[in-house]
C-alpha positions in Angstrom: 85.2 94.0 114.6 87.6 97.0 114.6 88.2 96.7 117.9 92.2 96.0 119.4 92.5 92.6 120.6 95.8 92.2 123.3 95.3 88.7 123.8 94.8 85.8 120.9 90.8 85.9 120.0 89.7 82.8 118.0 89.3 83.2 114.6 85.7 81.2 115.0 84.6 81.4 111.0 86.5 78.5 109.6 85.9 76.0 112.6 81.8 77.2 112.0 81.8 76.7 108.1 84.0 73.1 108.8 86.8 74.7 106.3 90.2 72.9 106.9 92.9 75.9 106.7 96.8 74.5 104.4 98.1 78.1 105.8 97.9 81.7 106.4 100.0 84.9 105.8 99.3 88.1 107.0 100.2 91.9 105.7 100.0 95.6 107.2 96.2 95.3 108.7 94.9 92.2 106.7 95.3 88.9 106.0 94.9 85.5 103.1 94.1 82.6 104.1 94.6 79.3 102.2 92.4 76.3 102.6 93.3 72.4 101.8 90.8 72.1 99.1 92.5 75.6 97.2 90.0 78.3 98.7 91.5 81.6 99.5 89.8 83.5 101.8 91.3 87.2 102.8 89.8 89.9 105.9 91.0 93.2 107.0 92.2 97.0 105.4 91.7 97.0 101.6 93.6 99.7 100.6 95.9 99.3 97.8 94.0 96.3 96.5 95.6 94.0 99.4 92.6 91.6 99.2 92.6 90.7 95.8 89.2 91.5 95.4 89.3 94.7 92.4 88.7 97.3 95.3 89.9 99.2 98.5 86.9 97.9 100.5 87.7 96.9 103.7 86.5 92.5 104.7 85.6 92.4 108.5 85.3 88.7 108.0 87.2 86.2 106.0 85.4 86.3 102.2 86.3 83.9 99.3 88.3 85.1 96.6 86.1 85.0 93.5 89.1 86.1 91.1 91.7 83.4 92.2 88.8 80.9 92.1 87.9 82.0 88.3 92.3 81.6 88.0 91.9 78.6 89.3 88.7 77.6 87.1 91.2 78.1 83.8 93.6 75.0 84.6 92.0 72.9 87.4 95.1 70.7 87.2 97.2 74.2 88.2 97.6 74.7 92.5 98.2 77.4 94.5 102.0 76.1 95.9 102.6 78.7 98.0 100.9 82.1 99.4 102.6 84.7 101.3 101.9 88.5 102.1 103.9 91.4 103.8 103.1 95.0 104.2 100.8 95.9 101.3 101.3 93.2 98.9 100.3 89.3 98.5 102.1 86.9 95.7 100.8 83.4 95.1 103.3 80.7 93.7 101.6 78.3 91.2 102.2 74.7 90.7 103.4 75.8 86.4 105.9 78.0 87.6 103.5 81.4 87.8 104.0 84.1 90.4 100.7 86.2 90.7 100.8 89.7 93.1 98.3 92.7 94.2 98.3 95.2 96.3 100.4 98.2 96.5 102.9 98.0 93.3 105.7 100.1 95.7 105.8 97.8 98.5 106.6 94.7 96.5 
């Protein structure tokens, strides 16, 4: 929901859909999730392209990220190493050596 939270409120969408979570990161108003099987799932404020997801829609729940799966897809030997987000940006660090990054080109 949109609503302010001022106490911790379960996040109850992974433990539903059994999804086992490697790590999270959060930005300005949204936030990427990283599963242990190399899902990555991101919710929140889409401006700026912060979800990864080719538009400024805003994700009230967590939603699969269809183009780091197609990345992915291209060399399944390749792994997300690392994720990490802040303000309006998000960079993933690959197993080769490759940085990706969206969002907000000024932030990061």
């Amino acid at each position: 929901d949109k609503e302010p939270h001022f106490i911790p409120k379960k996040v109850k969408f992974f433990e539903d859909n059994n999804i086992k979570i490697k790590s999270i990161s959060a930005g300005l108003y949204f936030c990427n999730l990283l599963t242990e099987d190399q899902k990555l799932y991101s919710w929140g404020r889409g401006l700026y392209g912060v979800l990864g997801n080719g538009s400024n829609s805003h994700e009230l729940l967590p939603t699969l990220n269809e183009d780091v799966e197609a990345i992915l897809e291209e060399d399944p030997e390749n792994k997300i190493v690392r994720i990490d987000s802040a303000d309006e940006y998000t960079v993933m660090q690959m197993s080769d050596g490759s940085l990706y990054a969206w969002g907000k080109n000024d932030r990061g």
